[in-house]
N, C-alpha and C positions, 0 to 999 in steps of 0.2 A: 362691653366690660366696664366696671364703676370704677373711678379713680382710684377706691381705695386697692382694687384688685392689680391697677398698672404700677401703679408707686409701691406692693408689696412684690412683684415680679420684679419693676428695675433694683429694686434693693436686695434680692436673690441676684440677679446677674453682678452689681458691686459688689455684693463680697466672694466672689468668685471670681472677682478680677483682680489679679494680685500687684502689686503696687514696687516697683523696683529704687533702688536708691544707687542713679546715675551720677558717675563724676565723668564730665566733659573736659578732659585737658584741651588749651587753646591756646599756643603760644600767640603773643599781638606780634605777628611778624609783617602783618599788610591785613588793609580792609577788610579784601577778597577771602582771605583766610578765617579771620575772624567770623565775618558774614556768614562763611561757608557751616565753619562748628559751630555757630549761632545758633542757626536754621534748626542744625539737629537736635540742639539741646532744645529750642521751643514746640519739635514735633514730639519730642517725648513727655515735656511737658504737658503739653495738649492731649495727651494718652492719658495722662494720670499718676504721671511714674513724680520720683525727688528728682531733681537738677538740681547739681551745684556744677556752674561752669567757673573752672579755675584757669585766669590768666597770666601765667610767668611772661612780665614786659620782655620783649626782645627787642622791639622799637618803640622809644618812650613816644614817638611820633603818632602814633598809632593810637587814639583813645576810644574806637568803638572797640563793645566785645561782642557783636551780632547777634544778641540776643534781646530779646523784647519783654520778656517774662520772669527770666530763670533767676537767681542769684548771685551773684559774680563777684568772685576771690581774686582781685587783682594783685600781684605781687612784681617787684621791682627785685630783679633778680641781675643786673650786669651792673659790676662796678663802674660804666661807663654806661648809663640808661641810652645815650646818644651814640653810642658807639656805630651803629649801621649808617647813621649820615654820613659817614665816611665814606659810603663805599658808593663810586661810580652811579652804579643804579639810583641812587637817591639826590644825589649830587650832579650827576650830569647822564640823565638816564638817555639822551638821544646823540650821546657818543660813541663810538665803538668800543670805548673802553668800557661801557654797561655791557658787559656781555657774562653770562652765567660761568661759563667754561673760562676766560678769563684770570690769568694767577691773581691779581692782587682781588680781586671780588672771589675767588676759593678761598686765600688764604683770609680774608676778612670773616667768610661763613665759617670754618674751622675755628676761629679767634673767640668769635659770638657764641656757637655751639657750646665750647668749653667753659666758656666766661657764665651763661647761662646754665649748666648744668651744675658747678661749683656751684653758683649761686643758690640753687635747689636745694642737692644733694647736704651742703654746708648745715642749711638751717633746717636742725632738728626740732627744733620747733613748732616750725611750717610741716615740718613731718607729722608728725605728734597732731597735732590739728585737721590734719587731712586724713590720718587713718583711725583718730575718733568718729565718724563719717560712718564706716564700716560699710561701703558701699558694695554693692553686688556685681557692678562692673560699671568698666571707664570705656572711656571712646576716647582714643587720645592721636590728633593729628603728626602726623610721620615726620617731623622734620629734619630730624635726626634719632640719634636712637636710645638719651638719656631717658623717653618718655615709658619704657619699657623697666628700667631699672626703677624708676620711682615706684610706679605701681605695685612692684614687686616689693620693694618697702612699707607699700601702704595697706600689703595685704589683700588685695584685692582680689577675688578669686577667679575673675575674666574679664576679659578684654578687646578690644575690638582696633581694629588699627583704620585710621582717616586718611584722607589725603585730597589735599585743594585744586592740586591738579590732576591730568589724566596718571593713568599708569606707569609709576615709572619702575626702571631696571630693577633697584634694588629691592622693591615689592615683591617682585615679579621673583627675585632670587631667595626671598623670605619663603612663599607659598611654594619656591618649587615648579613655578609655570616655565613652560619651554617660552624661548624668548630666541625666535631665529633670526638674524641681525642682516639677513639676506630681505626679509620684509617686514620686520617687526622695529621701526625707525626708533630712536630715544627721542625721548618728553621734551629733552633739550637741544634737540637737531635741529632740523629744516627740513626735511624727507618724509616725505609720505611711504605706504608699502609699496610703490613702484619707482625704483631708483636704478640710478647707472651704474656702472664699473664706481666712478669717481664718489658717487655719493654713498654704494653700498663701504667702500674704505673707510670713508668720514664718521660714517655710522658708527663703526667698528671702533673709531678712534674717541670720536662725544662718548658711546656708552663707559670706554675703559677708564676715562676721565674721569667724570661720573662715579661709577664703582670708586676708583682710588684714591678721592677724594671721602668721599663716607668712609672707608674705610679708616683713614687719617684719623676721624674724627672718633670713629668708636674706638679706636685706642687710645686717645686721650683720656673720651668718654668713662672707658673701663678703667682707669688706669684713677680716673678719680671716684671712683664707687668703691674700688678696693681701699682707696689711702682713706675711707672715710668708715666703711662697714667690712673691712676685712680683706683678706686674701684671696678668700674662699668664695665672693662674693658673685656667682654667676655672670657668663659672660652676657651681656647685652644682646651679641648679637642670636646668642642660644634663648635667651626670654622673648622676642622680636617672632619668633618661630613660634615661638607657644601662643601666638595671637589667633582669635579663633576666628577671627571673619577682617574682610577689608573693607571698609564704604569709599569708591573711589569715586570724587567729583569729575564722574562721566558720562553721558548719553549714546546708548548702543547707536543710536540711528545716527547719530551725529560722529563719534570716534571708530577709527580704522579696524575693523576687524583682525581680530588676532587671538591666540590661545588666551585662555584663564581657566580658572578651577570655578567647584563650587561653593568658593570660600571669598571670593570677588566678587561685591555687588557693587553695578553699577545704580549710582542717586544721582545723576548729573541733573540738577533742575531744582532741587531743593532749596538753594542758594535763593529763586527767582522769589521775589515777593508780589502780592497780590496787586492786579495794578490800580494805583487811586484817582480820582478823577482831579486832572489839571488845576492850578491858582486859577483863578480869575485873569489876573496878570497874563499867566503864562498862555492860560487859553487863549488872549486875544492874540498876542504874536501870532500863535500856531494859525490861528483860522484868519488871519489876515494873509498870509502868504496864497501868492498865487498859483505858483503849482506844487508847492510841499514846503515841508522842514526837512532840512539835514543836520544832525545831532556830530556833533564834534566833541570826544572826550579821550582822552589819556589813563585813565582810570586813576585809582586812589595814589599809587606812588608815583608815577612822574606827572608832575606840574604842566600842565601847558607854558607858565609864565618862565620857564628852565629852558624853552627850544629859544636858539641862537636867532638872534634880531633877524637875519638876512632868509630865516626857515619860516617865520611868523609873516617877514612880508608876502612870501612865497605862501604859503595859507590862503593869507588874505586875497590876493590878486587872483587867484585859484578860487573863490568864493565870489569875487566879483565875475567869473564871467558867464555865472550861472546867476542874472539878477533875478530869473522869475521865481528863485525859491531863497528861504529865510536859513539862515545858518546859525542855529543855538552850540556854541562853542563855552562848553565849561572852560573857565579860564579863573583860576584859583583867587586872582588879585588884580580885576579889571580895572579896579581905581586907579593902578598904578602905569596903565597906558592906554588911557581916554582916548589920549591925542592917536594915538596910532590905529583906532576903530572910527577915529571921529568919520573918514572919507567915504568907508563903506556901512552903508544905510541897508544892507540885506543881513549886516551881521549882529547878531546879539549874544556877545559875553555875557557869561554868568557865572558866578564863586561856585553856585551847588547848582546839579541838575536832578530834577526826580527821569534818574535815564528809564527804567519801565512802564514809566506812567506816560514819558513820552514817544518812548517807543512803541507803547501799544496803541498809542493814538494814530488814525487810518488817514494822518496827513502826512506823517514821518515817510518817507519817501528810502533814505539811506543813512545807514550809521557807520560816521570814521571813526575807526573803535585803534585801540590800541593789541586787540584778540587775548586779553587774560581771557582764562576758562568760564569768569562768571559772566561778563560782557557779551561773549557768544552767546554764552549759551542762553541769556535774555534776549539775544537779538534773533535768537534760533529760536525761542521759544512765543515770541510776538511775528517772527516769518518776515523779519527785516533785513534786507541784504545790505551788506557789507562793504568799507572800504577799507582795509585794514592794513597798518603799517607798526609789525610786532617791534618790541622795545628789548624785550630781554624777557631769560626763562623759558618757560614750556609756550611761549606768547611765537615764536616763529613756528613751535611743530601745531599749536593751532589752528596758525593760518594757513598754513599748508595743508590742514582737511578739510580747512574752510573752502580753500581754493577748489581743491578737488570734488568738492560736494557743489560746487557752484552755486556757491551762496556769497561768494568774497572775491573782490579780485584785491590782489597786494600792492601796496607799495612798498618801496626797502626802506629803513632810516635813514640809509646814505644819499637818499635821493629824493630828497622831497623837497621837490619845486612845483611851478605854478603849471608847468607842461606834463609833470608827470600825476598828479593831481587831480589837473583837468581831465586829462585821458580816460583816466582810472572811474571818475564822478560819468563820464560820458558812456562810457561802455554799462555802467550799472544801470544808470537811469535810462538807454537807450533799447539795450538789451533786454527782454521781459524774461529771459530764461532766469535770472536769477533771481525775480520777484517771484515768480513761476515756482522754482527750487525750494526757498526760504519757506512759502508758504504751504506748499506741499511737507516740509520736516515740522513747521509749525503743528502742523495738525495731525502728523502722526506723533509726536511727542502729546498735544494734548488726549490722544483715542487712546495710549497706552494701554494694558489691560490692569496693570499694578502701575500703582505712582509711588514716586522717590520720597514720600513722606511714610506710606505704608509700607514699604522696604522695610526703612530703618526703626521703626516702631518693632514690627512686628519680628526682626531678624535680633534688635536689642533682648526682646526678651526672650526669647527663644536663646541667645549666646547666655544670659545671665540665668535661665532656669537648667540649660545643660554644661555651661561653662567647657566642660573636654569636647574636644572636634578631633582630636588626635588620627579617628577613623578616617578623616579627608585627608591626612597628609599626604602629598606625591612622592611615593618612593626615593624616585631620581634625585628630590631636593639635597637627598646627602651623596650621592656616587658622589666616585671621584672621575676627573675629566677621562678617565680612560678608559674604567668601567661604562659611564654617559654615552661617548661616542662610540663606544666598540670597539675600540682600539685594541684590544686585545685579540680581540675575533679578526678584525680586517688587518692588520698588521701580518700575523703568521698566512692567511691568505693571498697576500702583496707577495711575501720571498718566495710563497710556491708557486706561483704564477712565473715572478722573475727566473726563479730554477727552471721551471721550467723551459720557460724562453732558452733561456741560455744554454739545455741541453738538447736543444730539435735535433742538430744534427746526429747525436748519437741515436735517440728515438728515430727521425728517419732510418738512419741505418738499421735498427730491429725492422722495423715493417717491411724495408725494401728485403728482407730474407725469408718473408712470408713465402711460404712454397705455394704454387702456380693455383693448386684446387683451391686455398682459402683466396688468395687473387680473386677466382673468376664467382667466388660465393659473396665476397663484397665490394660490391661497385666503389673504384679508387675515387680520392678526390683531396686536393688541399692539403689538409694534417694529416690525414689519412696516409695520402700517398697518389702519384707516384710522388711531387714533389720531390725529384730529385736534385739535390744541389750541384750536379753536373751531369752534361749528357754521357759522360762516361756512367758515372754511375747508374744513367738510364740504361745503357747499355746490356749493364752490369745484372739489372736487375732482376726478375723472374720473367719468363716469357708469355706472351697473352696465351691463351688457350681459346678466346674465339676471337671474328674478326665481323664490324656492320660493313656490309656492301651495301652501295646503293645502284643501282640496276634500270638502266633507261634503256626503253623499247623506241629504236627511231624507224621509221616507215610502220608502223601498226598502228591498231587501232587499240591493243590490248595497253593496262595502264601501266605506270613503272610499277617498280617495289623495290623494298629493301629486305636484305636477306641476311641469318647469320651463317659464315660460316666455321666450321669447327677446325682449328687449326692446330690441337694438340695432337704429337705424334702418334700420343701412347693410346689414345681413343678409337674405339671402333667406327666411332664417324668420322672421323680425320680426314680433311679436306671434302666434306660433303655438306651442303643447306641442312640445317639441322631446323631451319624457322623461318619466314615469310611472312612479309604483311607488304598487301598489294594494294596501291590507294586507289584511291576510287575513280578517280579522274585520267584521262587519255592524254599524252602529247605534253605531261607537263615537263617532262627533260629534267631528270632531278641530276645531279652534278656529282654534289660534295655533301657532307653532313659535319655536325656541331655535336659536345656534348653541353648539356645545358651544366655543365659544373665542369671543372678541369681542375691542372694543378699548379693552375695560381690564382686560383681562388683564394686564397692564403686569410683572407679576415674573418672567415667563419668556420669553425671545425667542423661543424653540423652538415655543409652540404655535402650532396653525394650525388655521383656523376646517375640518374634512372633512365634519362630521357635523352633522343637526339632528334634535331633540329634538323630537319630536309627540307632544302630551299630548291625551289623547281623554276631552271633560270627560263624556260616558254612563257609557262601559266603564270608567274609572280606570286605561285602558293609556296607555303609554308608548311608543312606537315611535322606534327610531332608524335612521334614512338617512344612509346615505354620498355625498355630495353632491363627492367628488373630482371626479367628470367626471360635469358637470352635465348630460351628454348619456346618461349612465346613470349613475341612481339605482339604488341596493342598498338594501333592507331588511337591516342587519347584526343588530340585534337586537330582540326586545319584552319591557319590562317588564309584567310581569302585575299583574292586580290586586290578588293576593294581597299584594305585597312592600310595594304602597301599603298597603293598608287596615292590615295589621302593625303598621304606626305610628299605624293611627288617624285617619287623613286619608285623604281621598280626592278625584273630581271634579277633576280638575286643570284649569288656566285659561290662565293666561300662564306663560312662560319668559323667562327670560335667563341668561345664562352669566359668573360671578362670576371675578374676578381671583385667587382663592386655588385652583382649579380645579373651582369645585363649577357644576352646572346648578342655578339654583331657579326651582321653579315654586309658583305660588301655586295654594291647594287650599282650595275652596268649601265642603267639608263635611267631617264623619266617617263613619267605614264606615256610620254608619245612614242619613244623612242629613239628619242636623242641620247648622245652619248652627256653622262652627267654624273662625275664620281660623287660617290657617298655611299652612308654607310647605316643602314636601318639596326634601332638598339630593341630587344623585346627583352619582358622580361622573364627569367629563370624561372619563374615560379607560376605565376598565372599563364605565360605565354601568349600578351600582350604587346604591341606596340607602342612602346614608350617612346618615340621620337627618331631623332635622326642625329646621327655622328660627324662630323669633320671638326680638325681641324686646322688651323695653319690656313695656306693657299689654298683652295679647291681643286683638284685635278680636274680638267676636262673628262679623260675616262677612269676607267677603273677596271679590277678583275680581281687577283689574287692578292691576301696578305697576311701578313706575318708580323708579332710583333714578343715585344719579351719584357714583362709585367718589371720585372727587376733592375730592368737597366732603364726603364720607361722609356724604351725606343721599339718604332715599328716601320715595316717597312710594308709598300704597296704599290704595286704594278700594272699596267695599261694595259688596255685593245683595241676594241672598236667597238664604236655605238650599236646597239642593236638594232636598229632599222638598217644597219647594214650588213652583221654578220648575219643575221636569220634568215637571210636571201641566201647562203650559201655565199664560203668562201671561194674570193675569187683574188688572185696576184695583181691583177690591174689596182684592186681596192689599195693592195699596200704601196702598189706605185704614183696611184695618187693621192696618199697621204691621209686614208681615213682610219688607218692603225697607226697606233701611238706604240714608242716604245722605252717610255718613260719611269724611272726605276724613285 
């Protein structure tokens, strides 16, 4: 093809590309932040689109706006530009009092919030200026929720919501995402999705904080877009809704799996910049060190030169006892304590680090990061593991995935001395699983099939050529909590249940007046019945109409059986075998029978007494009959001897069928035939041997027993071992003391 035919095809495909006019809001509230909406405004710039990134100062501190390319509308918006130095995090970030959740650091953000939105909202101006623009959509980072109301004055017809860190609650309550607080931890916890009693409470408590504090602020928020545009002027947090996509600085592979919609993309990695090759300077450090570099940074807001004298020597002594590796520690203003590095020769202070460019260097060994979202996710992105000791913000639930993904072990701020330090430095560089880990996410963050730059390109213009997403919305976002849980549905379900409860005994009493045929047509049991709440009333009740015998043949060679017989008066078989089933086996001596359900079964309505239980105290078999249609009995299964003796018992005696679903039967001896109380459990359903019963003392023997599910009392009765009754009883035996008659 001739040039001129390539250059007439690329200039058909450019004007076919349509060209968008982005505004990137970015408040300067930290680096991180900056960097982060940076990123985005230079990806779409690199697409071909307008950029104007617009920065409202919220920390006059702060002078990058992370962008390389684009245009940038800096404005000074807080009557106090300085105002955030005030607050703990910036002032003494390795306190306890740096803490997010915190009152005097909430009410500082509330202060800021309002102070900066005034500031905005005020200068019509700055209005007037930005919606000359006539931009097709914004991307405007979430820090509060003045960012939505602007917009909405600027006329902008769509909108995309940002956000620096992972996902937090009140996204989550914009789009509508179920957010289950049982394993979906806050941004601002410590909790990963598997937590305890103690920490799923905490959970519970950071997220309500959280919510109540935004909330705080969008009333203010609201309350100053009406004094300036009206009455009438929509709620904030109703415009907030109307956003049509989220870009959340997060990495699937890297952050905790949990619900989102299709209106959540994750870009975690966009932030990372290209990595450039080392000073001269810097190179030599690195490649002089003997077994590695370890990079030491706090990131953009807390200072290294801010941790307390006695925490820097503890650093340092913690650095010395690892001499064979070089320790590059950004340290903001090293001129200012020469003398305090002079001793250790493996450490090199420095004002600025190129962290990516060192981290991607294959002598970096381990990075002590302070865990912001962009730090990981550089360190995740170069397959550097971690020593991490979070500071404040979403910087403890980071390290907490970090931890978990075994790419990080922690230390706490409150503890950082030269023992826990050391530890920490030992187990990373000692341990290969986390080198292992880091560089296995390395490399599936780079194989991705879509990158975090093609996301946001391609998802911008796609929200700016359709602008309504309304079709994604999740229903539930508007229920109300009672509608959501079903409260309506499970509530009326709870009192008929409780009613119910609470009328059994009347309901027993209807069933127990069931006349005798419907009786013998439905096998009783439990709810059903007999369940009678006194043996009078058992009494009382309707009379059986048939009756199981069980039937041992002693001196023959012919086998037992069990028989039914019919014991209703009015019957033409009345007192005659109306049914038989003859087992198959000689000489097994069957006793007594079990039903596999009775009436105290009482925790499941559903069972029903079909089956019983023949225990053949010779042979140590088991045989079960189906006893649905007592007019034929089935042999459905036999327990063999072997399943008994297994456990060491044997001889079986009596049955009864227990309320959790087990059959137990009481067991005369051991496989040898020693005397040896106990009590084999099968179960109701398969007809199984589940184990073995006692408890309390052991009785020497055993034979009969009785017990009463309701009063949890049972009683049990003695004999004689079987290798001495099966010989035939004899009176000498009881006078020398080989029957027991122990109650």
């Amino acid at each position: 093809m001739s040039l001129k035919a390539v250059l007439l095809v690329f200039a058909v495909c450019l004007a076919h590309t349509k060209s968008f006019k982005v505004l990137v809001y970015s408040p300067a509230i930290g680096h991180s932040h900056c960097n982060f909406m940076g990123k985005i405004a230079d990806a779409l710039l690199d697409a071909g689109h307008e950029v104007l990134v617009y920065v409202p100062v919220h920390d006059a501190d702060v002078l990058t706006n992370g962008t390389k390319r684009a245009p940038v509308l800096r404005v000074d918006v807080l009557d106090d530009p300085f105002l955030f130095k005030n607050s703990p995090i910036k002032s003494d970030p390795f306190s306890e009092k740096a803490d997010m959740m915190g009152d005097e650091t909430m009410q500082l953000f509330a202060e800021l919030s309002a102070q900066a939105c005034q500031g905005q909202v005020s200068n019509k101006a700055l209005m007037e200026t930005l919606r000359d623009h006539h931009f097709d959509v914004a991307i405007a980072e979430f820090y509060d929720y003045c960012p939505f109301g602007i917009l909405k004055l600027l006329g902008i017809p769509a909108n995309i919501l940002a956000s620096a860190v992972p996902m937090t609650e009140t996204i989550g309550d914009l789009f509508g995402v179920p957010q289950p607080l049982s394993y979906v931890p806050s941004v601002f916890g410590t909790s990963t999705d598997e937590m305890s009693y103690k920490e799923r409470a905490m959970n519970i408590m950071t997220s309500g904080i959280w919510r109540g504090m935004l909330n705080r602020v969008l009333d203010k928020e609201n309350e100053i877009f009406r004094r300036y545009y009206g009455s009438d002027f929509p709620a904030l947090d109703d415009l907030a809704k109307k956003t049509s996509l989220a870009f959340v600085n997060a990495d699937e592979f890297f952050e905790l799996p949990r619900p989102i919609t299709h209106r959540i993309i994750y870009v975690g990695g966009i932030g990372v910049p290209k990595a450039e090759k080392l000073s001269n300077e810097l190179a030599r450090v690195v490649e002089a060190s003997d077994k590695g570099v370890i990079v030491l940074s706090f990131g953009s807001i807390a200072h290294s030169t801010l941790l307390p004298m006695e925490k820097k020597l503890a650093v340092l002594r913690a650095m010395a006892n690892f001499p064979e590796y070089t320790f590059i520690w950004k340290y903001e203003r090293p001129e200012d304590d020469m003398q305090l590095f002079m001793n250790y020769t493996n450490v090199y202070p420095m004002k600025w680090v190129p962290q990516v460019d060192l981290l991607n260097h294959p002598k970096v060994k381990v990075f002590i990061t302070h865990g912001g979202m962009n730090s990981l996710t550089e360190a995740m992105t170069t397959g550097t593991p971690t020593v991490a000791i979070p500071l404040f913000g979403d910087q403890e639930h980071n390290v907490a995935v970090a931890v978990k993904r075994g790419v990080s072990v922690f230390v706490s701020k409150r503890n950082i001395n030269a023992e826990s330090l050391t530890a920490a430095l030992q187990e990373v560089l000692q341990n290969e699983k986390y080198e292992l880990n880091a560089k296995r996410m390395a490399q599936m963050v780079a194989r991705k099939p879509i990158k975090p730059k093609d996301l946001i390109v391609k998802w911008t213009e796609f929200v700016a050529e359709f602008q309504d997403f309304s079709n994604l919305d999740v229903a539930g976002r508007d229920f109300s909590f009672v509608k959501y849980f079903l409260i309506d549905i499970i509530a009326p379900l709870v009192m008929i249940i409780i009613t119910s409860v609470r009328q059994r005994p009347f309901i027993t009493r209807i069933f127990a007046s069931v006349p005798a045929e419907m009786a013998a047509e439905e096998p009783r049991c439990c709810n059903h019945g007999p369940g009678y709440a006194s043996p009078k009333d058992a009494m009382q009740g309707p009379r059986e109409t048939v009756i199981f015998v069980a039937c041992p043949r002693f001196d023959s060679d012919k086998p037992d059986m069990l028989a039914t017989v019919d014991v209703d008066p009015t019957s033409s078989t009345y007192c005659t075998v109306i049914s038989r089933v003859d087992f198959p086996h000689a000489r097994d001596e069957v006793h007594h029978t079990s039903w596999n359900a009775c009436s105290s079964c009482f925790g499941d309505a559903n069972v029903k007494r079909t089956h019983l239980a023949v225990p053949c105290l010779n042979s140590s078999r088991v045989y079960f009959v189906d006893t649905t249609d007592p007019k034929n009995l089935k042999l459905t299964k036999t327990l063999e001897a072997e399943q008994m003796l297994s456990h060491d018992v044997g001889f079986p005696h009596s049955g009864h069928c227990l309320a959790d679903g087990n059959i137990m039967i009481s067991t005369l001896g051991d496989a040898e035939g020693n005397g040896k109380g106990d009590f084999i459990l099968i179960d109701s359903e398969t007809f199984e041997v589940t184990g073995t019963w006692v408890i309390g003392k052991t009785a020497p023997l055993n034979y009969d027993f009785w017990y009463q599910p309701r009063h949890n009392v049972m009683i049990s009765t003695e004999w004689g071992p079987p290798k001495v009754f099966t010989k035939g009883f004899k009176m000498e035996d009881v006078l020398s003391g080989l029957y027991f008659f122990c109650i």
